[in-house]
C-alpha positions in Angstrom: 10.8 -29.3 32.2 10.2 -29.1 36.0 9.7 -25.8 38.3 12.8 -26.3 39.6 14.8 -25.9 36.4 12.7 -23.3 34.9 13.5 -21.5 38.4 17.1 -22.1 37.9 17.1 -20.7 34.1 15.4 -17.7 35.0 17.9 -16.7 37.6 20.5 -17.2 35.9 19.3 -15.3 32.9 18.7 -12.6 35.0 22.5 -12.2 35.4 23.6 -12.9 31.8 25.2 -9.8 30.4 26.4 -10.5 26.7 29.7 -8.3 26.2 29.7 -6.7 22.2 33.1 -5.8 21.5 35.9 -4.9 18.5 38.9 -5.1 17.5 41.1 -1.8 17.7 40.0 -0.2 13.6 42.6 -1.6 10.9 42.4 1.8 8.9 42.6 1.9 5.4 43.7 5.1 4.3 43.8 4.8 0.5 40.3 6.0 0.1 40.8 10.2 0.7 37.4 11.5 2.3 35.6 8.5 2.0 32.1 9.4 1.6 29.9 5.6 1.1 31.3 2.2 1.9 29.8 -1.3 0.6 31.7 -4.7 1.0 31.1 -8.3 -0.2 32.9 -10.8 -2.5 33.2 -9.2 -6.0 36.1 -10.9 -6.8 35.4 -14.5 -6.1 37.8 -15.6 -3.7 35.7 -15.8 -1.0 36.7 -12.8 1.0 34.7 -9.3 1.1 36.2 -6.8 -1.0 35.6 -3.0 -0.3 34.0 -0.5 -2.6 34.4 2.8 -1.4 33.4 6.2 -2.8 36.3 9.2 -2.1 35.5 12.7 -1.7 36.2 13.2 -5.6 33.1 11.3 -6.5 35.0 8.5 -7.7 34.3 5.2 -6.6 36.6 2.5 -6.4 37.0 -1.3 -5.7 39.5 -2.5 -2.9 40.4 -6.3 -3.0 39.8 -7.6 0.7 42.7 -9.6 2.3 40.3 -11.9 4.8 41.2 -10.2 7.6 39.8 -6.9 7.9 42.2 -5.2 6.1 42.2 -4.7 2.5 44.8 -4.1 -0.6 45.9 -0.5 -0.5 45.6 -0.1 -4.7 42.6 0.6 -5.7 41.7 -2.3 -8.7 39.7 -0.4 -10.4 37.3 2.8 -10.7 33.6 2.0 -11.3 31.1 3.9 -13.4 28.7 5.3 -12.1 27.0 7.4 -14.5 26.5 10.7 -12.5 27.5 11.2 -8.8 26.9 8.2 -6.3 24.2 9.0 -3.8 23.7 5.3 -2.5 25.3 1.4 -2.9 24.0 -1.7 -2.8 25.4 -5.0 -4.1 23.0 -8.2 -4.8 22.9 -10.7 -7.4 20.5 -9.3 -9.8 21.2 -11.6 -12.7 21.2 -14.7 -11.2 24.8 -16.2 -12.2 25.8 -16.3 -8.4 28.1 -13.1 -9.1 27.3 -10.2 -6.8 26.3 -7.3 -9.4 26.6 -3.6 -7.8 23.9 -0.9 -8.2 23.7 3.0 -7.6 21.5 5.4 -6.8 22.8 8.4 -8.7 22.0 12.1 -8.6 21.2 14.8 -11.6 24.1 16.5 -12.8 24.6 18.9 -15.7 24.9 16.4 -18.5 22.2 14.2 -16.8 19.4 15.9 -15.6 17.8 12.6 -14.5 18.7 10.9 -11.3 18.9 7.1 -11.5 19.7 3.4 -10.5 22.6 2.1 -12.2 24.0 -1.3 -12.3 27.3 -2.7 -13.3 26.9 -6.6 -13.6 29.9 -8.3 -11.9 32.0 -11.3 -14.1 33.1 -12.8 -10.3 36.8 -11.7 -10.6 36.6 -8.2 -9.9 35.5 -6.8 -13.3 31.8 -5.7 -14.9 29.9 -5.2 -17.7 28.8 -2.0 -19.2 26.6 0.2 -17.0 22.8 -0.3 -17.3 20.9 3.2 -16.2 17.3 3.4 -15.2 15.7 6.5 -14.4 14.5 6.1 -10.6 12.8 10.1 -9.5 14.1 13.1 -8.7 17.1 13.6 -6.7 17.1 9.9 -6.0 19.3 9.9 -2.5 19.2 6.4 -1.8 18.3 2.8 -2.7 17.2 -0.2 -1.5 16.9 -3.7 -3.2 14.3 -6.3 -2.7 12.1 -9.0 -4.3 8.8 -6.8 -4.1 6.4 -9.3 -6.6 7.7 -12.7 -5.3 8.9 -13.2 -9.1 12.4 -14.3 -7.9 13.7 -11.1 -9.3 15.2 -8.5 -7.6 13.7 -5.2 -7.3 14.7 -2.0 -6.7 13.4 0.8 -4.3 14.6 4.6 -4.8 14.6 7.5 -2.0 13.5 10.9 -3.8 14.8 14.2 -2.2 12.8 16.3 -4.8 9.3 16.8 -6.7 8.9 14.9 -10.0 6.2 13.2 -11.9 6.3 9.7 -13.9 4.6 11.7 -16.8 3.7 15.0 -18.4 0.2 14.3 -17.5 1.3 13.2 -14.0 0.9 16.3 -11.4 4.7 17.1 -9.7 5.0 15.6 -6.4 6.4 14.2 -4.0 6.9 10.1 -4.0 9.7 7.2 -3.8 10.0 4.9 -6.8 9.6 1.6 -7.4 12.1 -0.3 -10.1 10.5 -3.6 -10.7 13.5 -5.9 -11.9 13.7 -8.5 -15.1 15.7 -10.3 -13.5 18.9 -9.1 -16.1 19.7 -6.1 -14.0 17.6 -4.1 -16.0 14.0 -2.8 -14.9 10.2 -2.0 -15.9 9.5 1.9 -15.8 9.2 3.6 -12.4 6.5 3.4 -10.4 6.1 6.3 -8.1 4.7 5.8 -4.4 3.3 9.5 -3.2 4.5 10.6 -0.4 4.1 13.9 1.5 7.4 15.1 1.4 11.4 14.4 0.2 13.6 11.4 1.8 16.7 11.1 1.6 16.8 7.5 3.5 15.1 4.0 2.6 15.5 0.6 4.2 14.0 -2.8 2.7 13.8 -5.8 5.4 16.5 -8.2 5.1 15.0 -12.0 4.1 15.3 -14.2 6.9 16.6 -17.8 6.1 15.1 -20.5 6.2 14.8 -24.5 6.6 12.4 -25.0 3.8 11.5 -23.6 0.2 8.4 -22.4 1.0 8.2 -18.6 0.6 8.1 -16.5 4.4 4.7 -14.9 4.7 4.3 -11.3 3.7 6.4 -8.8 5.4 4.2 -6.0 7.8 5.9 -3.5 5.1 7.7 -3.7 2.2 10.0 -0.7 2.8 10.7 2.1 5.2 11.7 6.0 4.0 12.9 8.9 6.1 13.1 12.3 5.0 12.6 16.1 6.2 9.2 17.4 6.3 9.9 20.5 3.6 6.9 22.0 4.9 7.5 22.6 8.3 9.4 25.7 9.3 11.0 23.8 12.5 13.5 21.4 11.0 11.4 17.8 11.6 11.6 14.3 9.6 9.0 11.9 9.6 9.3 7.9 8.7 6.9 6.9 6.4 6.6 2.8 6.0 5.1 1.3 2.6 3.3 -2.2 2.0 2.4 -2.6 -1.7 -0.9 -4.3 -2.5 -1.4 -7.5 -2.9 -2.3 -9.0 -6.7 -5.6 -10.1 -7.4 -3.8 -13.1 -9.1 -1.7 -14.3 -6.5 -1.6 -12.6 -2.6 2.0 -13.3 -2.0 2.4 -11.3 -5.4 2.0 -7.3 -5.1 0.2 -5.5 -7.9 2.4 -2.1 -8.2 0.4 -0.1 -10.2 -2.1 -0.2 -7.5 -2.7 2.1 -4.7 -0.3 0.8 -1.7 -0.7 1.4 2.0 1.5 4.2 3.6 1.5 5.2 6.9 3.6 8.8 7.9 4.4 9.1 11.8 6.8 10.6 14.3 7.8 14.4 12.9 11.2 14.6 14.8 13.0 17.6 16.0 16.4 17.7 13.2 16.8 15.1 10.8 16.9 11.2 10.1 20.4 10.2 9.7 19.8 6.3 10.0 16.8 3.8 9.6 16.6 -0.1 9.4 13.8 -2.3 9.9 13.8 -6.0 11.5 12.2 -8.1 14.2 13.1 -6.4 17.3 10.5 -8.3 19.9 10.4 -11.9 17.9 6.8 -11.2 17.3 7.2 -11.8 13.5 6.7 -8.4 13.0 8.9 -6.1 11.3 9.6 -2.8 13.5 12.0 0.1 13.2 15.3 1.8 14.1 15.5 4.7 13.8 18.8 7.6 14.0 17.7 11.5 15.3 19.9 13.8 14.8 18.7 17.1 16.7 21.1 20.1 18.4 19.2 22.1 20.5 19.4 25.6 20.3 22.1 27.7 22.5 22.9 23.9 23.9 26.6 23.3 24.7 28.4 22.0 21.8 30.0 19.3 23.4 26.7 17.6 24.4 26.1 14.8 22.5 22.8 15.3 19.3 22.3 12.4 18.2 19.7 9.7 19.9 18.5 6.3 18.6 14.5 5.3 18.9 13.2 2.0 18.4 9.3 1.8 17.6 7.1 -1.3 17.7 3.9 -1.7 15.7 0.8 -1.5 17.1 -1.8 -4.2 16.9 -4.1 -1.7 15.3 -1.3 -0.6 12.4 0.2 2.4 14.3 3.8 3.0 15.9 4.7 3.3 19.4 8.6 4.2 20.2 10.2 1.3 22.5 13.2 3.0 23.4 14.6 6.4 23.4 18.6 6.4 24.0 21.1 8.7 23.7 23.9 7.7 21.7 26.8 9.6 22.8 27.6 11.0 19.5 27.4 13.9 17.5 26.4 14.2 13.8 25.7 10.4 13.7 25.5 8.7 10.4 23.8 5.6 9.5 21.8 3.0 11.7 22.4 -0.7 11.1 20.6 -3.9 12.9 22.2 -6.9 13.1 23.1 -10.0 16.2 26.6 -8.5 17.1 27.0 -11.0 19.5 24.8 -13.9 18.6 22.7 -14.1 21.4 19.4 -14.3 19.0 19.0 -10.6 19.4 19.2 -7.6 17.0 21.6 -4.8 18.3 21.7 -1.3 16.7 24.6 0.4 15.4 25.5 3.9 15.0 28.4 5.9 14.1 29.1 9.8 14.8 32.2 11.8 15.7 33.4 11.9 19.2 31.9 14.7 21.7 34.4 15.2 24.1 37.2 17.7 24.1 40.2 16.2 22.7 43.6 17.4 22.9 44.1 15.3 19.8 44.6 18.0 16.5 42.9 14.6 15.0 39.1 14.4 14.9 38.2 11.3 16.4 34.8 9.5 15.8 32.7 6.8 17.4 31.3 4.0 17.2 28.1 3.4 19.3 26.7 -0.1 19.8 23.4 -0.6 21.9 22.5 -4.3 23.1 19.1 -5.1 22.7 17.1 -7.1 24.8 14.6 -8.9 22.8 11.5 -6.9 23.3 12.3 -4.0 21.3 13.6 -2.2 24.2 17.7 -1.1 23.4 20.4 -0.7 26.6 22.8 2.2 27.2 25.5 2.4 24.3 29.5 0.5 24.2 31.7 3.1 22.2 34.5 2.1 20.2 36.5 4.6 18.8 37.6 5.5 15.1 40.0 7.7 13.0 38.1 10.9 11.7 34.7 12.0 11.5 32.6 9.5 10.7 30.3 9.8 7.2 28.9 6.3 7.1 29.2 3.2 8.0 28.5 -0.5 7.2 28.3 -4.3 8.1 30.0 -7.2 6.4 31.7 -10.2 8.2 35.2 -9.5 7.0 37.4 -12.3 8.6 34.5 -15.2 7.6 33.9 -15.9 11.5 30.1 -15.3 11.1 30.0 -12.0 13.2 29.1 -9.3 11.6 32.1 -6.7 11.3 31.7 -2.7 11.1 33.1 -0.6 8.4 33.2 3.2 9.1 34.0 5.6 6.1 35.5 9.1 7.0 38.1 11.7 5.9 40.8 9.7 7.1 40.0 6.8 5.4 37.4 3.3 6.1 38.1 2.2 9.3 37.8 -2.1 9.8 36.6 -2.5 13.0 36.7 -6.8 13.3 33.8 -8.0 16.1 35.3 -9.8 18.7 32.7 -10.6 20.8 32.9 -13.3 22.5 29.5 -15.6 23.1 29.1 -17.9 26.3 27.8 -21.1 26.9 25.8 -21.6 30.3 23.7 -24.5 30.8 21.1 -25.3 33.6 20.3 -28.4 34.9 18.7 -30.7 37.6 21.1 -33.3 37.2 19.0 -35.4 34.7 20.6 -35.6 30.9 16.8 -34.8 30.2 16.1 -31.6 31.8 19.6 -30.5 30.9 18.8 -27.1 28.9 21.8 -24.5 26.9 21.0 -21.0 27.2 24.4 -19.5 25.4 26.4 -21.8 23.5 30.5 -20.7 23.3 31.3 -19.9 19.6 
């Protein structure tokens, strides 16, 4: 490629501005106080289905229609076996049949918190449930194929103390579930930590052209959680990467000692956390959500602000970007290429600052553009119906954008992406040195 094409590129991508944008919510009230969304094809057709938890604990599966929108009755009630603290659907059997799993809390009849899993049959139903005890309080989960065994595996967020044995000491620590590959797993393994978390995030694989396995990860998982100790509310991220087995060093031995690294005590709390290549340096690096009302601040102004860090090239984190997100109590952080410009965005949803005349609460949803270094821009809002309490991606009209589901009282909102994706091409006027920077979807 000559000067004067590289000249012309870089001028024009100096004026590119991608435009990330949605559809106005398709809400789908059927779900009272919605509480946890997860979506994907349980029921074979081809089209992501909805499985949504209510504010009665109960949590129910919602046949998707392909189009954002989903049946209004409910096809069935799940069990969960104890109260839902987290959702995750994969394939754990290997019958090509998305299986769900929870994270589940202690109640009175069970004192132990747990992972269950329901293995799907395809068309909407499951087997019985399969319960493994996964900590203390277990908030959240995670699933992953730690050991390279092509079984998945299962990572648990602990909000309280516990031990793995009566001769273990009580502490602090996230558990490790590692799968046989039936939806069932080996004991827990328990990865001390200095305090509770309530939040964990496992890298999503990237696909690729060949069979031959991606190299190991920077980490294997990422928790976030309060520091109990501290008598100013803070939260710290605390990033895990299991050792490698003597045997084989793709392989990670999990009874061994793994490497954890705590930074970054924040002001308030961790509401959100993901983890993916920000900077395309084939490194894995963090989102985070920080939620954080200053005292005898207005009420209006906006407390909630995502970071971005980077990792250092001597195994420590450095925060990228620091941007407000126009939102208050915001709830959950995804990654993910809104608009396919080979760049991960970050999404975030909260409830809407501004006085409203509105008697109905109005949320937000905040999407930040990133730029390919790490480095996040200034926030598009979208708004929702109701307070937001999570929220979710899935590509629910099977255009290969990923599309936002935001649970709340009022119901899951479907907000469709409708970005749009450009196609500019720079030339010299030789078929040769013709180059596409954007190609129209």
């Amino acid at each position: 490629m000559n000067r004067r094409t590289n000249s012309v590129i870089e001028s024009l991508e100096s004026r590119i501005c991608m435009s990330i944008s949605f559809a106005q919510p398709a809400v789908h009230n059927a779900v009272g106080g919605a509480v946890r969304v997860a979506s994907g094809d349980v029921t074979g057709d081809g089209k992501a289905d909805l499985i949504a938890q209510g504010s009665d604990g109960k949590v129910r599966l919602f046949a998707g229609l392909g189009n954002g929108h989903f049946e209004t009755t409910a096809l069935r009630e799940l069990p969960t076996f104890g109260p839902a603290t987290g959702i995750a659907l994969a394939d754990f059997n290997h019958d090509g049949k998305l299986d769900v799993a929870f994270s589940t809390g202690p109640t009175m009849l069970t004192v132990q918190a747990g992972v269950t899993v329901l293995l799907g049959h395809g068309d909407g139903t499951f087997g019985v449930p399969l319960v493994t005890y996964g900590g203390a309080d277990t908030r959240a989960l995670a699933v992953g194929d730690f050991n390279r065994d092509g079984k998945l595996d299962v990572v648990t967020a602990n909000f309280g103390a516990w031990r793995t044995s009566n001769t273990d000491p009580l502490g602090y620590g996230a558990g490790v579930l590692i799968g046989r590959g039936d939806g069932t797993f080996q004991m827990v393994r328990k990865v001390a930590l200095n305090g509770s978390q309530t939040l964990v995030t496992v890298p999503r694989p990237q696909p690729s052209a060949t069979n031959v396995l991606p190299p190991r990860p920077t980490f294997d998982f990422a928790l976030g959680g309060p520091v109990v100790t501290d008598v100013t509310p803070r939260a710290r991220i605390w990033t895990v990467k299991l050792a490698p087995s003597a045997a084989n060093s793709d392989a990670v031995d999990v009874d061994a000692a793994p490497a954890v690294n705590g930074f970054y005590p924040f002001l308030g709390a961790i509401h959100g956390l993901d983890a993916g290549d920000l900077n395309h340096d084939g490194r894995l690096d963090l989102a985070a959500l920080q939620v954080w009302h200053a005292p005898n601040a207005p009420a209006d102004l906006p407390d909630s602000t995502a970071w971005t860090f980077m990792l250092r090239n001597d195994g420590t984190w450095g925060a990228k970007s620091t941007v407000n997100a126009g939102v208050n109590g915001g709830v959950g952080l995804s990654l993910a290429d809104l608009d396919r410009d080979g760049k991960l965005d970050v999404v975030v949803a909260g409830a809407d600052p501004r006085p409203t005349a509105s008697p109905v609460a109005v949320g937000l949803l905040a999407a930040f553009p990133g730029d390919g270094t790490g480095a996040i821009g200034q926030p598009l809002h979208f708004r929702t119906l109701g307070t937001p309490t999570a929220q979710t991606l899935a590509d629910l009209n099977r255009d290969g954008r990923p599309d936002v589901l935001v649970a709340s009282a009022a119901g899951v909102d479907a907000l469709v992406n409708t970005s749009p994706r450009f196609s500019i091409t720079a030339s010299d006027g030789s078929d040769a040195e013709r180059v596409t920077l954007i190609e129209l979807a």
